[in-house]
Backbone as XML, in Angstrom:
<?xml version="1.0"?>
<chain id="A" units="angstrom">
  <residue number="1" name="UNK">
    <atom name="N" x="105.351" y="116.719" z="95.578"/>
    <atom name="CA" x="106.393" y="115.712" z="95.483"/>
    <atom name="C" x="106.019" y="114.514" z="96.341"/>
  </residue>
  <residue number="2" name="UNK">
    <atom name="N" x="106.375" y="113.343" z="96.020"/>
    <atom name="CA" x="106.239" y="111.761" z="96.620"/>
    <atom name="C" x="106.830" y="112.252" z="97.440"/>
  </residue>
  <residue number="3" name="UNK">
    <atom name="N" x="106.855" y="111.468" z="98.726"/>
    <atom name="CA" x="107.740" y="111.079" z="100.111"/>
    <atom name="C" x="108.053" y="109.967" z="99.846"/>
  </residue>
  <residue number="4" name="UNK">
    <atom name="N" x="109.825" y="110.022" z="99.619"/>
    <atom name="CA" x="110.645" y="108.721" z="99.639"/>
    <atom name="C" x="110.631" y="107.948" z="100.374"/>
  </residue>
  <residue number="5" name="UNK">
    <atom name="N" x="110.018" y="107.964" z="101.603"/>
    <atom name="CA" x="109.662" y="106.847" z="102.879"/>
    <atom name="C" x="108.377" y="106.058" z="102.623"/>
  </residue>
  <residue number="6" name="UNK">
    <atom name="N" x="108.756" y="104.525" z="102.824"/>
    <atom name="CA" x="107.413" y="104.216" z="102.432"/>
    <atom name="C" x="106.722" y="103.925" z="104.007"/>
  </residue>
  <residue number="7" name="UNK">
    <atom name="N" x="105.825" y="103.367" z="103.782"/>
    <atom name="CA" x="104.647" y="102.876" z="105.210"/>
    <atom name="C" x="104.849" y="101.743" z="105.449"/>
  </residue>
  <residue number="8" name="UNK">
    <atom name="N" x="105.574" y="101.438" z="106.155"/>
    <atom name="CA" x="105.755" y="99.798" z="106.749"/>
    <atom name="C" x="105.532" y="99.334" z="107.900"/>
  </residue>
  <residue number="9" name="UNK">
    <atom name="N" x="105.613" y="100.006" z="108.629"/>
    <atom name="CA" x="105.325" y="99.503" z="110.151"/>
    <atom name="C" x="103.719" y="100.548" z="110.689"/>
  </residue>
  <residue number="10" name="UNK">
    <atom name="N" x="102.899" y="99.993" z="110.471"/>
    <atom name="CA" x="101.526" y="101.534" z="110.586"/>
    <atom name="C" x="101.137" y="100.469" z="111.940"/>
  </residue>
  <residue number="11" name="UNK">
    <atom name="N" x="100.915" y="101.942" z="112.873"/>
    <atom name="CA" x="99.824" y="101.479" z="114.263"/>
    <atom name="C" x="98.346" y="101.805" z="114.009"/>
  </residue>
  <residue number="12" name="UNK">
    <atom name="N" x="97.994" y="100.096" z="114.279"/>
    <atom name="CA" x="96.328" y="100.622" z="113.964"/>
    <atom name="C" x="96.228" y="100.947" z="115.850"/>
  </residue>
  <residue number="13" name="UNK">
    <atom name="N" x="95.070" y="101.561" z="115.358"/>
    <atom name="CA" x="94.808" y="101.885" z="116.780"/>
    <atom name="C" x="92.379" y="101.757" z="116.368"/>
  </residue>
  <residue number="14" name="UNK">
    <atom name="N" x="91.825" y="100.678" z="117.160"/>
    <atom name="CA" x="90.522" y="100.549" z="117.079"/>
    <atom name="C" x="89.806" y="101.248" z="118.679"/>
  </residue>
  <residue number="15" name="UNK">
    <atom name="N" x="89.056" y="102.450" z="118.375"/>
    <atom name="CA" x="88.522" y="102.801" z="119.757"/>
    <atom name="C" x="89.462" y="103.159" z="120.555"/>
  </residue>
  <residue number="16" name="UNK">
    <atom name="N" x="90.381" y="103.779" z="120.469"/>
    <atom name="CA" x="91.632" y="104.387" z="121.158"/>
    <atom name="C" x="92.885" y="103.132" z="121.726"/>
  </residue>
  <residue number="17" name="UNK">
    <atom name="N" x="92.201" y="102.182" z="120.989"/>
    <atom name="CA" x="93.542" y="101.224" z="121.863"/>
    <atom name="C" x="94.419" y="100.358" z="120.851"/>
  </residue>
  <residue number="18" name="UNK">
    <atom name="N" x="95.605" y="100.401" z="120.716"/>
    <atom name="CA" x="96.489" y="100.008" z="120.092"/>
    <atom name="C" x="96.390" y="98.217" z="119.408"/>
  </residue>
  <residue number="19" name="UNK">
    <atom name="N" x="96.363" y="97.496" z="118.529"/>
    <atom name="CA" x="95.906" y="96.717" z="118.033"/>
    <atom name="C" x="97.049" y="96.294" z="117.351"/>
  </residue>
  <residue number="20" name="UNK">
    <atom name="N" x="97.676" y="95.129" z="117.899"/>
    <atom name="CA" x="98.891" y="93.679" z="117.306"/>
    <atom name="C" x="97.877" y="93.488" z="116.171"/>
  </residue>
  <residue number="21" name="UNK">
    <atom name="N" x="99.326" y="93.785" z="114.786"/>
    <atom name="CA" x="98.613" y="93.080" z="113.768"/>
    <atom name="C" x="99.926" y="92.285" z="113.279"/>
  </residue>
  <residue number="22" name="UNK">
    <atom name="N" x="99.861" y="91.323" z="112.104"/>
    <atom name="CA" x="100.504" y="90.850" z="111.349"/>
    <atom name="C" x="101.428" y="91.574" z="110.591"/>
  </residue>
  <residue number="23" name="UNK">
    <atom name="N" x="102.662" y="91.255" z="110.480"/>
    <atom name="CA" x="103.495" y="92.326" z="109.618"/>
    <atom name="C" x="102.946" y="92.324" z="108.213"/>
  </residue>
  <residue number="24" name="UNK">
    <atom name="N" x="102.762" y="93.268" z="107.543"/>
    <atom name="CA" x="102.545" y="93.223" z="106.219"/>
    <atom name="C" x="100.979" y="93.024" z="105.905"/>
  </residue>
  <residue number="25" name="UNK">
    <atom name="N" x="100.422" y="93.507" z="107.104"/>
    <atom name="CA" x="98.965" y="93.429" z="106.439"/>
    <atom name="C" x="97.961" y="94.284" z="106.660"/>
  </residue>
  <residue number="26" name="UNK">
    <atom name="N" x="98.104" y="95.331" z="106.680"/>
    <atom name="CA" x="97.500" y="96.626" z="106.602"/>
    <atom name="C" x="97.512" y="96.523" z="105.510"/>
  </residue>
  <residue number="27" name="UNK">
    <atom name="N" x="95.964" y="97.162" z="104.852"/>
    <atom name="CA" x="95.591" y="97.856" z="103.955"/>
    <atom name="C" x="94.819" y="98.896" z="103.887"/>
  </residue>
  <residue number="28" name="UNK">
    <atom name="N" x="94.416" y="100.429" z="103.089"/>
    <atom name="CA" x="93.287" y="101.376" z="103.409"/>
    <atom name="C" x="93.063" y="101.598" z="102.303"/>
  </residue>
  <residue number="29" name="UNK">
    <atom name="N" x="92.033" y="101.666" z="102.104"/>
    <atom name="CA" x="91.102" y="102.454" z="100.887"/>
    <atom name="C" x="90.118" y="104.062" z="101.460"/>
  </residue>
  <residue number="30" name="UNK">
    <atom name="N" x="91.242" y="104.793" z="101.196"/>
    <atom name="CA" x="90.980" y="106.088" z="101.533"/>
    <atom name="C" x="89.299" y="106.311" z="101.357"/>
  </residue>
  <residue number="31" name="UNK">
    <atom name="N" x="88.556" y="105.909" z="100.234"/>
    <atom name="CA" x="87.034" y="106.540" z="100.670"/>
    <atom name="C" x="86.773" y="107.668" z="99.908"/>
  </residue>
  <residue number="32" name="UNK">
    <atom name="N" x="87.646" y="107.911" z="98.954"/>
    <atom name="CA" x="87.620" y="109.022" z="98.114"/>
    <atom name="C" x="86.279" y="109.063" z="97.412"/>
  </residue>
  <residue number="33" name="UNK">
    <atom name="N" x="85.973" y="107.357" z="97.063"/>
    <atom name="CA" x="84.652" y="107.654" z="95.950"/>
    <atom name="C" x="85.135" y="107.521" z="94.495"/>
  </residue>
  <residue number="34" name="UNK">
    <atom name="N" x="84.478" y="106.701" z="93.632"/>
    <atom name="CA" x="84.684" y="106.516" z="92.355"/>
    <atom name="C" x="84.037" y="107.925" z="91.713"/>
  </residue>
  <residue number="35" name="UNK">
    <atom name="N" x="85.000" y="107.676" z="90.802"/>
    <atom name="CA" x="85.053" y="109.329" z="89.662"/>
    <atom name="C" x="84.947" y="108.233" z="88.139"/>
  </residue>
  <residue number="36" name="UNK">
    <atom name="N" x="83.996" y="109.266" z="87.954"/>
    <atom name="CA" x="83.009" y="108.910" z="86.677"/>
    <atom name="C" x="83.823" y="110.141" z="85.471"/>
  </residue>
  <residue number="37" name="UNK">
    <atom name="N" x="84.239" y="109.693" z="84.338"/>
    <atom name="CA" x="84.995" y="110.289" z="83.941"/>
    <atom name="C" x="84.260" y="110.468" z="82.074"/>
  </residue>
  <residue number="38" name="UNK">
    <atom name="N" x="83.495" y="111.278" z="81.191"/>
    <atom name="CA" x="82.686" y="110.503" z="80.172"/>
    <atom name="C" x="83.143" y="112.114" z="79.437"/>
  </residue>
  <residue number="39" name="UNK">
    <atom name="N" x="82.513" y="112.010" z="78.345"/>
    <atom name="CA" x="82.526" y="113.009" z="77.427"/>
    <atom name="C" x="81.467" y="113.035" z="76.465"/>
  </residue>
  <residue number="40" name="UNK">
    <atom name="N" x="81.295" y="114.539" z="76.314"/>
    <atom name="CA" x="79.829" y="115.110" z="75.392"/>
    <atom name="C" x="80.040" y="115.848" z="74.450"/>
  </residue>
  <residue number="41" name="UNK">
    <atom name="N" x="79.684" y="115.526" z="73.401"/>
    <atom name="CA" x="79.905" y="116.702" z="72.081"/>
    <atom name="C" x="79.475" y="117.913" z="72.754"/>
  </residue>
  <residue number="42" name="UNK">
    <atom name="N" x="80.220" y="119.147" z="71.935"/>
    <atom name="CA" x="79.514" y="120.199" z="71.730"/>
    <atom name="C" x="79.754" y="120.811" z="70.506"/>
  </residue>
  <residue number="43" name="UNK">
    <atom name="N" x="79.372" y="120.016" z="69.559"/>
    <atom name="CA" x="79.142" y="120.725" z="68.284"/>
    <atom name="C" x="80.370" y="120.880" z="68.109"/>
  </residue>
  <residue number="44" name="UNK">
    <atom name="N" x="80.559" y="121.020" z="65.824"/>
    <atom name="CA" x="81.533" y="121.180" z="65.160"/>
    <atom name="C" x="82.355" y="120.525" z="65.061"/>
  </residue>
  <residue number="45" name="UNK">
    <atom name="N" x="82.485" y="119.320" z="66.112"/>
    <atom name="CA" x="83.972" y="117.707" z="66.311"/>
    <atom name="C" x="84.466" y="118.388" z="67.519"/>
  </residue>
  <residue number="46" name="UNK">
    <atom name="N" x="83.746" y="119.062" z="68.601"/>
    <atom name="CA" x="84.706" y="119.603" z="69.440"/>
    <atom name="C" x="84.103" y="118.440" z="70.611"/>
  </residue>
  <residue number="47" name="UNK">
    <atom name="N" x="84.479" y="118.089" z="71.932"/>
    <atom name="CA" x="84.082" y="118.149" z="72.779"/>
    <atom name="C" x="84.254" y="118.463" z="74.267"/>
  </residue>
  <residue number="48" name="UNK">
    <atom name="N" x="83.747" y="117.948" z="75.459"/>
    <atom name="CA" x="83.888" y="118.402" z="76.876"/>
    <atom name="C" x="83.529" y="117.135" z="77.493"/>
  </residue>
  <residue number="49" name="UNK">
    <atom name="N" x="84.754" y="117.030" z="78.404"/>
    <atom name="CA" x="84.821" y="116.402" z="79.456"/>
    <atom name="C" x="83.777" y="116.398" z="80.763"/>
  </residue>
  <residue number="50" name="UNK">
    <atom name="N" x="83.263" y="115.540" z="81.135"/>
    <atom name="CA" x="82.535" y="115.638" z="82.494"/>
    <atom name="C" x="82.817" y="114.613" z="83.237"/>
  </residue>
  <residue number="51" name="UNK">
    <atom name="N" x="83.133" y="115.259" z="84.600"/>
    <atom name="CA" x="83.674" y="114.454" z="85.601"/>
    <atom name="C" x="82.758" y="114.586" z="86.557"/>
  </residue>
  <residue number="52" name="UNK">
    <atom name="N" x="82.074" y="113.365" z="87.438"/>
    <atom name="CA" x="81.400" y="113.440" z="88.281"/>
    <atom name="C" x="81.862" y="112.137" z="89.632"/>
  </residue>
  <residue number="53" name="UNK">
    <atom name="N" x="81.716" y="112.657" z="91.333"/>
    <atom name="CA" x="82.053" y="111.296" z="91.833"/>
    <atom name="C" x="80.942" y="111.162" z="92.605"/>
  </residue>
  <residue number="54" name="UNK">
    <atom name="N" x="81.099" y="109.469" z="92.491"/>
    <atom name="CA" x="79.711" y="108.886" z="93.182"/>
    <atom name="C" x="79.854" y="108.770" z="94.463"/>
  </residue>
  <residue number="55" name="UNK">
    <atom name="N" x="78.925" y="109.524" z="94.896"/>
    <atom name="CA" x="78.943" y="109.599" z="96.461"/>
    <atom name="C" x="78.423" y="107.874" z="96.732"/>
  </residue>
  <residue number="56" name="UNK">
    <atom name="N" x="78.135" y="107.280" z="96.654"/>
    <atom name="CA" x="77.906" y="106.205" z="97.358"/>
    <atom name="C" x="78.930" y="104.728" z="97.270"/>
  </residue>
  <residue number="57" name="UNK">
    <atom name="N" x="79.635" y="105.527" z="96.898"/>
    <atom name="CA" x="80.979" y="104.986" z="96.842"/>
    <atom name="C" x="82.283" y="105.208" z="97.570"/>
  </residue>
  <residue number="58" name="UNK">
    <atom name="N" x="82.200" y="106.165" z="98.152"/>
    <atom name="CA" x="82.171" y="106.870" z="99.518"/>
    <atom name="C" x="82.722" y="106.367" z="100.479"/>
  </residue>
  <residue number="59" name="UNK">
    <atom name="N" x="83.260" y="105.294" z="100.589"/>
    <atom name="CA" x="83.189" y="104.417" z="102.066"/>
    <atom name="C" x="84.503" y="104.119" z="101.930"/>
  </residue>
  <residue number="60" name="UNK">
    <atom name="N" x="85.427" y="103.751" z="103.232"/>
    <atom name="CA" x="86.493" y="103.906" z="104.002"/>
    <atom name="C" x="86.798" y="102.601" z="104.088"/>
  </residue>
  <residue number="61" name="UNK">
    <atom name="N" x="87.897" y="102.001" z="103.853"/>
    <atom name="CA" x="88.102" y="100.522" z="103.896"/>
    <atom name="C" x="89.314" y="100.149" z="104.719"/>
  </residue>
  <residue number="62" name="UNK">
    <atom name="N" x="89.654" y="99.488" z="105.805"/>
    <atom name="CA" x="90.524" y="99.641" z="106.851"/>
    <atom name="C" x="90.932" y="97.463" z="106.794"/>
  </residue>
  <residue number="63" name="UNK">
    <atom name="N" x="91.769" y="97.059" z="106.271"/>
    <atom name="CA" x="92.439" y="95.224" z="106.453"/>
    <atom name="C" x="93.200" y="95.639" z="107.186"/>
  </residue>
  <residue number="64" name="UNK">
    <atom name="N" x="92.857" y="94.579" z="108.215"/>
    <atom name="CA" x="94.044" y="94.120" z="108.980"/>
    <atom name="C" x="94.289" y="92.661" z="109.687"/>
  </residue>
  <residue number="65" name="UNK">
    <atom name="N" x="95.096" y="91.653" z="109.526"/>
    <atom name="CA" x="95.393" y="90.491" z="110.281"/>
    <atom name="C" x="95.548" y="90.204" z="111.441"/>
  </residue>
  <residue number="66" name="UNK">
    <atom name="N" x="95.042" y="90.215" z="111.933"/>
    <atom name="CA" x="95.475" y="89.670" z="113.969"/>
    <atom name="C" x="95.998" y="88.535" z="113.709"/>
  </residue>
  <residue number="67" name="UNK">
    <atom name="N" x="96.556" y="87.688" z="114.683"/>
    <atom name="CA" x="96.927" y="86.434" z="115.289"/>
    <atom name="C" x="95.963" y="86.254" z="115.636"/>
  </residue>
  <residue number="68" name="UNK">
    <atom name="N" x="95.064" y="84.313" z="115.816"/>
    <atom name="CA" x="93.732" y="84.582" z="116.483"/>
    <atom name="C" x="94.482" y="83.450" z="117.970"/>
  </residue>
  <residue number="69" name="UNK">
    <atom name="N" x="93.996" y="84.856" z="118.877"/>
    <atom name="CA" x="94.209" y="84.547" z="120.524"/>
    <atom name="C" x="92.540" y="84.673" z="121.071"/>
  </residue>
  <residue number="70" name="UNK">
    <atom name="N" x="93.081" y="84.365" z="121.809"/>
    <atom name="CA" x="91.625" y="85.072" z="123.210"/>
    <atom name="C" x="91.398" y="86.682" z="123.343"/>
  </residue>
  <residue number="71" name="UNK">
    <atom name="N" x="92.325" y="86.954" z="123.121"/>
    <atom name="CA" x="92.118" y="88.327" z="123.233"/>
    <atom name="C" x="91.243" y="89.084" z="121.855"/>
  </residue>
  <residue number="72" name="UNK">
    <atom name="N" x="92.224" y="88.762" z="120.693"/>
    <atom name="CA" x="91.883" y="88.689" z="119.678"/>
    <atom name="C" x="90.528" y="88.875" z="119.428"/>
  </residue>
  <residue number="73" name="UNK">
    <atom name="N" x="90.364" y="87.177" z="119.965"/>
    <atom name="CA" x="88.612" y="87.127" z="119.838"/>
    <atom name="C" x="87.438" y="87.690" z="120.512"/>
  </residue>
  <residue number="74" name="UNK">
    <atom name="N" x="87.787" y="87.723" z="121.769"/>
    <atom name="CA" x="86.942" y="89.387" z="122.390"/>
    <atom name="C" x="87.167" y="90.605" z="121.553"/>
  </residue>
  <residue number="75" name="UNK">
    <atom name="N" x="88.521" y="90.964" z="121.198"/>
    <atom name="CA" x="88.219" y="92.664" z="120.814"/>
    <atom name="C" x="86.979" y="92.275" z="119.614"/>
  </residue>
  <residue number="76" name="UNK">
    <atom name="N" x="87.161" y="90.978" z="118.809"/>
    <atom name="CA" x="86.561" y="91.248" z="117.786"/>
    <atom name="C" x="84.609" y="91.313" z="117.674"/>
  </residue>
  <residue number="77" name="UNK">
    <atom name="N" x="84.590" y="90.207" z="118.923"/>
    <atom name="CA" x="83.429" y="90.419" z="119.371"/>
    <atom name="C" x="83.204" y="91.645" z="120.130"/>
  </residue>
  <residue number="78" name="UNK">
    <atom name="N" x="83.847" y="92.521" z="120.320"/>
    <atom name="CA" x="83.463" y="94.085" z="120.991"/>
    <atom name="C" x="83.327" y="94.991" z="119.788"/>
  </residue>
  <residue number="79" name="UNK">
    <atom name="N" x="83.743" y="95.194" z="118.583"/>
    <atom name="CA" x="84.093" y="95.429" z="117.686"/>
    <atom name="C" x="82.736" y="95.617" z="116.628"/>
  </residue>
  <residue number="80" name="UNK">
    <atom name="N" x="82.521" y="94.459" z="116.560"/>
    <atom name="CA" x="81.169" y="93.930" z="115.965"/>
    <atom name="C" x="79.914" y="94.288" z="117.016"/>
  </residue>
  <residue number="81" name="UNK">
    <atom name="N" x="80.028" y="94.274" z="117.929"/>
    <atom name="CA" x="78.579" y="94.614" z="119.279"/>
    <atom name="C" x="79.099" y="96.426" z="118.722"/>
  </residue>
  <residue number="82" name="UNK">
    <atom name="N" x="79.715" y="97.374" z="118.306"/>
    <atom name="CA" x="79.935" y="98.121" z="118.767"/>
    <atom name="C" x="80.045" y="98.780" z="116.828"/>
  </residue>
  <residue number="83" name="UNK">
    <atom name="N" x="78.710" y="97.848" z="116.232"/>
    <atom name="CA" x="78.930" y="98.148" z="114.967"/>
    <atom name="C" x="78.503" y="99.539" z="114.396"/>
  </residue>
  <residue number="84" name="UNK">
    <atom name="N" x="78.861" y="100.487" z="113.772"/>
    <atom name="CA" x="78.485" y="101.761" z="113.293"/>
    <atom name="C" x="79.670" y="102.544" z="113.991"/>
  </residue>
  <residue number="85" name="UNK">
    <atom name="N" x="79.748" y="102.280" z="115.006"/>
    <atom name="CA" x="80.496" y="103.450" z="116.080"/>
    <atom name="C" x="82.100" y="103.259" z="116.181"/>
  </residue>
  <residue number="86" name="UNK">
    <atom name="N" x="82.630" y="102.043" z="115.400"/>
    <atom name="CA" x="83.863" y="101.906" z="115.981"/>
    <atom name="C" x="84.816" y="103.439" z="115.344"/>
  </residue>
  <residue number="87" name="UNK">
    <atom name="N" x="86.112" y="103.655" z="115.794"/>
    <atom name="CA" x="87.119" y="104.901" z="115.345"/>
    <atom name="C" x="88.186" y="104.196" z="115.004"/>
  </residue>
  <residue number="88" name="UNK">
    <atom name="N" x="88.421" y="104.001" z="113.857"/>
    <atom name="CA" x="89.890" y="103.328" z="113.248"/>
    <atom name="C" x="90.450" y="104.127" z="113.089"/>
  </residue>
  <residue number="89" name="UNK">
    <atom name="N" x="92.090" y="104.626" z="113.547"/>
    <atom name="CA" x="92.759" y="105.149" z="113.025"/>
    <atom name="C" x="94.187" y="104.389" z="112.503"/>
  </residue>
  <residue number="90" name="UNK">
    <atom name="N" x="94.472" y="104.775" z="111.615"/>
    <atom name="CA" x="96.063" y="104.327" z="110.866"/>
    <atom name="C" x="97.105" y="104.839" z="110.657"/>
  </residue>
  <residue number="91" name="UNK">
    <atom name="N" x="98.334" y="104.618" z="111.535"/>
    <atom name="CA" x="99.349" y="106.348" z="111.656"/>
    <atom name="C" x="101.068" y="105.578" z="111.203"/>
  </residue>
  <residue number="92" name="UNK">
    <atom name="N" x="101.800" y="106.394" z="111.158"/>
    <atom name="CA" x="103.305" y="105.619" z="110.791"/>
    <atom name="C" x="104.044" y="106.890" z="110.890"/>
  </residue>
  <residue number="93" name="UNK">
    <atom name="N" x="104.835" y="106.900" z="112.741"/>
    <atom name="CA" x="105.493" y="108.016" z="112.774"/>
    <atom name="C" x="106.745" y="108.517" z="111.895"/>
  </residue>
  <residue number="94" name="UNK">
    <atom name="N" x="106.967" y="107.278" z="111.138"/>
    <atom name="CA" x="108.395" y="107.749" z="110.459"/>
    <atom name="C" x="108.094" y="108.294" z="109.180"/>
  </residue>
  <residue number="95" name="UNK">
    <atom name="N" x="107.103" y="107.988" z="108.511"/>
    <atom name="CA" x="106.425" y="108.802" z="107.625"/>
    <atom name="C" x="105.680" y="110.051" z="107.813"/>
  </residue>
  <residue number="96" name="UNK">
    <atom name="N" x="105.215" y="110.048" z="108.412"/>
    <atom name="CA" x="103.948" y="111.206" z="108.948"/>
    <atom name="C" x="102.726" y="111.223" z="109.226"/>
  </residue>
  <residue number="97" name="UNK">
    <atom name="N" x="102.299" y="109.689" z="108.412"/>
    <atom name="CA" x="101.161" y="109.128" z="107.493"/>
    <atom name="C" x="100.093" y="108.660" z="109.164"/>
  </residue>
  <residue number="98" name="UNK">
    <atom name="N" x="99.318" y="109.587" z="108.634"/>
    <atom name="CA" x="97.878" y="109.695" z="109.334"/>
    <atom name="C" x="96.533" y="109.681" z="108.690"/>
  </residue>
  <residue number="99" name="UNK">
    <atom name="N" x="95.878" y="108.191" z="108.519"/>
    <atom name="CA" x="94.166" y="108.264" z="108.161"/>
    <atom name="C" x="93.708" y="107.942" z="109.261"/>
  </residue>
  <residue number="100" name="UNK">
    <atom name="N" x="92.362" y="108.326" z="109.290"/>
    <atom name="CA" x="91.093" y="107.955" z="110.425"/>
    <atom name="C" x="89.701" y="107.880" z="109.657"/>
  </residue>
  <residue number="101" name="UNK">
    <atom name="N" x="89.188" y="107.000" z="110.084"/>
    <atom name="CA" x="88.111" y="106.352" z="110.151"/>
    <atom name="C" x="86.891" y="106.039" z="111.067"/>
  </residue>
  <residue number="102" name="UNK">
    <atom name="N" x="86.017" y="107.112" z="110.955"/>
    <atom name="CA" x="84.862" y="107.037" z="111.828"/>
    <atom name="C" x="83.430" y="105.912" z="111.307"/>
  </residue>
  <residue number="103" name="UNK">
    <atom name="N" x="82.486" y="105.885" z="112.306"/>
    <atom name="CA" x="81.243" y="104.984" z="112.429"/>
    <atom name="C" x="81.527" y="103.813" z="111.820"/>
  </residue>
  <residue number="104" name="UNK">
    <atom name="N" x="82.492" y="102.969" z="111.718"/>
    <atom name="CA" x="83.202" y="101.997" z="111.191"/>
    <atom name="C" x="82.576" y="101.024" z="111.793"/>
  </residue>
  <residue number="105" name="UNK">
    <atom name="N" x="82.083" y="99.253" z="111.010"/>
    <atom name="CA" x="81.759" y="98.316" z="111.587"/>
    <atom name="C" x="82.693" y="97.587" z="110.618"/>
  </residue>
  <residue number="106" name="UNK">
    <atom name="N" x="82.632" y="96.302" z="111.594"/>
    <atom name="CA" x="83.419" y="94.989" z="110.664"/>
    <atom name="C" x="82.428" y="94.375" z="109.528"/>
  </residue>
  <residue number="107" name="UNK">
    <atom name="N" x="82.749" y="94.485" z="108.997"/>
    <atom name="CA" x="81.895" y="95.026" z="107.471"/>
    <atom name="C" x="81.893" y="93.226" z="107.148"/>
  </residue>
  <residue number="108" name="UNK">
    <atom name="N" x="83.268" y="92.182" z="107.199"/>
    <atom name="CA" x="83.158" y="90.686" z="106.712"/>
    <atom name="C" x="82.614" y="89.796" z="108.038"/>
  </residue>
  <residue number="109" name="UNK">
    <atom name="N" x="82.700" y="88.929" z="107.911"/>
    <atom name="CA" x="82.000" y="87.935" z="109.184"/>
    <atom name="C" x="83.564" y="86.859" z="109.364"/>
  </residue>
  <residue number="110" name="UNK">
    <atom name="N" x="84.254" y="87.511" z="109.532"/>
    <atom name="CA" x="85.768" y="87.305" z="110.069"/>
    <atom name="C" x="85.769" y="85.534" z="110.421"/>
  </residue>
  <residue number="111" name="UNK">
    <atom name="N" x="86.738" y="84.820" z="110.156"/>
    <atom name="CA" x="87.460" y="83.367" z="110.119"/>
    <atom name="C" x="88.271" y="83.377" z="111.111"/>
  </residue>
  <residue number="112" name="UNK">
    <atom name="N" x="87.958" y="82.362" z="111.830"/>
    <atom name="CA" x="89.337" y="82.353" z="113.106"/>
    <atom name="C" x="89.704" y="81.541" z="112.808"/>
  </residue>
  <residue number="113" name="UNK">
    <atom name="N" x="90.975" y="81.064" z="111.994"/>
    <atom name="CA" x="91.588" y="80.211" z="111.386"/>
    <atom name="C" x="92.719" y="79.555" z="112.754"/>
  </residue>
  <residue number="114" name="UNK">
    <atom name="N" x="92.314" y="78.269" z="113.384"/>
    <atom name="CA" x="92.710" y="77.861" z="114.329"/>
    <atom name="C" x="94.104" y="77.191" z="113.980"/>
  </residue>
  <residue number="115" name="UNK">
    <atom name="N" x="95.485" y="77.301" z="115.217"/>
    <atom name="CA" x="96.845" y="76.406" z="114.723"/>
    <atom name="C" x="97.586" y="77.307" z="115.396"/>
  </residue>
  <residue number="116" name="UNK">
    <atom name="N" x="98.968" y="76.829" z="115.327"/>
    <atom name="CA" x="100.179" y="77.417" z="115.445"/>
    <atom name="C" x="100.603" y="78.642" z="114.713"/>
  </residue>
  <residue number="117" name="UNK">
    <atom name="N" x="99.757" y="78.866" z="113.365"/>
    <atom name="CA" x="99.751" y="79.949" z="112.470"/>
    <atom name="C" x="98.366" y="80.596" z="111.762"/>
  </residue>
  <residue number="118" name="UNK">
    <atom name="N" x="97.229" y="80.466" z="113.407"/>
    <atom name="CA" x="96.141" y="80.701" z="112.990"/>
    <atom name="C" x="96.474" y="82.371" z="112.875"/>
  </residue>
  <residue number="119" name="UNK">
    <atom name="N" x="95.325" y="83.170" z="111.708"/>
    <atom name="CA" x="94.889" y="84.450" z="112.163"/>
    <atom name="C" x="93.256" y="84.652" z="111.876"/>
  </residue>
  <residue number="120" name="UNK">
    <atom name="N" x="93.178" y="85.941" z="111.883"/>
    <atom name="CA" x="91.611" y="86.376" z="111.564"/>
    <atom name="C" x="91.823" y="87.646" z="110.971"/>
  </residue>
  <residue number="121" name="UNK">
    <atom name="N" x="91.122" y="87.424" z="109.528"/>
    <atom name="CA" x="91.321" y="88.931" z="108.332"/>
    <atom name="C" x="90.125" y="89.356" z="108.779"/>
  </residue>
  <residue number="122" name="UNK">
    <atom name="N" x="89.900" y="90.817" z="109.725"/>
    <atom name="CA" x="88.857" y="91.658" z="109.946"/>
    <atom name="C" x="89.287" y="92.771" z="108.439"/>
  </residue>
  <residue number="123" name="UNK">
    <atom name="N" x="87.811" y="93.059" z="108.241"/>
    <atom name="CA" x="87.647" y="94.512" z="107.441"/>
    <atom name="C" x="86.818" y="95.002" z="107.824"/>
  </residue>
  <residue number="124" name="UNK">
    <atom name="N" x="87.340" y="96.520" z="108.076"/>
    <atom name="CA" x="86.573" y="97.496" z="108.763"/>
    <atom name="C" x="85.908" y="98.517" z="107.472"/>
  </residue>
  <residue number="125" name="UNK">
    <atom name="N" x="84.743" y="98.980" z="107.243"/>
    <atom name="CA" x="84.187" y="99.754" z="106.647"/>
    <atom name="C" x="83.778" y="101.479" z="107.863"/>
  </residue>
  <residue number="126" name="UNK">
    <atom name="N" x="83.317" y="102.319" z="106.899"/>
    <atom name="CA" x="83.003" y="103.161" z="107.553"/>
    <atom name="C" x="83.299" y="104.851" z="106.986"/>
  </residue>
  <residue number="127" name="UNK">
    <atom name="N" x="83.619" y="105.558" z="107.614"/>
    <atom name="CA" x="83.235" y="107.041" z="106.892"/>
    <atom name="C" x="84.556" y="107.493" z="106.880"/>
  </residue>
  <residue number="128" name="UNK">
    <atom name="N" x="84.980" y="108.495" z="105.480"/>
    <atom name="CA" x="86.405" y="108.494" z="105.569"/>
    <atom name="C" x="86.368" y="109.805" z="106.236"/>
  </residue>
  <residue number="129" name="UNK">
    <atom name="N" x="87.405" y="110.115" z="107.623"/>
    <atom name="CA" x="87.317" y="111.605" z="108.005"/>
    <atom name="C" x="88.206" y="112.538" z="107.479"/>
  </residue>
  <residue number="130" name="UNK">
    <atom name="N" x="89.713" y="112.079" z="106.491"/>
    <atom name="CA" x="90.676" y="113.090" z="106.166"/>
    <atom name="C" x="90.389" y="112.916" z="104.700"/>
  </residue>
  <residue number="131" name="UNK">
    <atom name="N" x="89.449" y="112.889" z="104.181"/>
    <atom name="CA" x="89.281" y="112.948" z="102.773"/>
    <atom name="C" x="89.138" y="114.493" z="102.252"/>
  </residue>
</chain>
């Protein structure tokens, strides 16, 4: 059964430390891997399904918006120095809702969009661990 609660308020947390994001801008791509889905005769008009998933498709996808501060801009430069190894996790106690994300690097070359309503869209790549 669905859980009638949706995910709205999720704590990222990068390298064990809690991470201010933008309301409404979390996203995850669980890492499941594309599924190849085709079909093969087997004689008489009958056939069979074959399902196969591509492992190299594989990979863990973690958006999120900061505000761009000073701070901001160090974690992100720690982030990036600290590429392969980072630990994303994504949790929402009122749901239950727990992913994590290991050897994760900032996968885009991130915009610090400067102003009163600057931010910076990091995406984190990396290995999915609750798959």
């Amino acid at each position: 059964m669905v859980g009638t609660k949706g995910i709205s308020e999720a704590i990222i947390e990068v390298n064990d430390e809690i991470i201010s994001n933008k309301s409404n801008s979390v996203e995850v791509k669980h890492g499941f891997g594309e599924v190849s889905i085709d079909s093969q005769s087997v004689g008489g008009g009958g056939s069979e399904i074959i399902t196969t998933r591509d492992g190299e498709t594989r990979v863990a996808v973690v958006k999120i918006t900061v505000r761009t501060t000073a701070i901001s801009s160090k974690l992100l430069a720690s982030w990036d120095q600290n590429f392969g190894s980072n630990v994303v996790r994504v949790s929402d106690q009122e749901s239950d809702f727990s992913f994590v994300m290991t050897n994760a690097s900032v996968a885009n070359d991130p915009a610090m969009s400067m102003g009163s309503d600057g931010n910076i869209e990091v995406e984190f790549k990396g290995s999915p661990e609750n798959t």
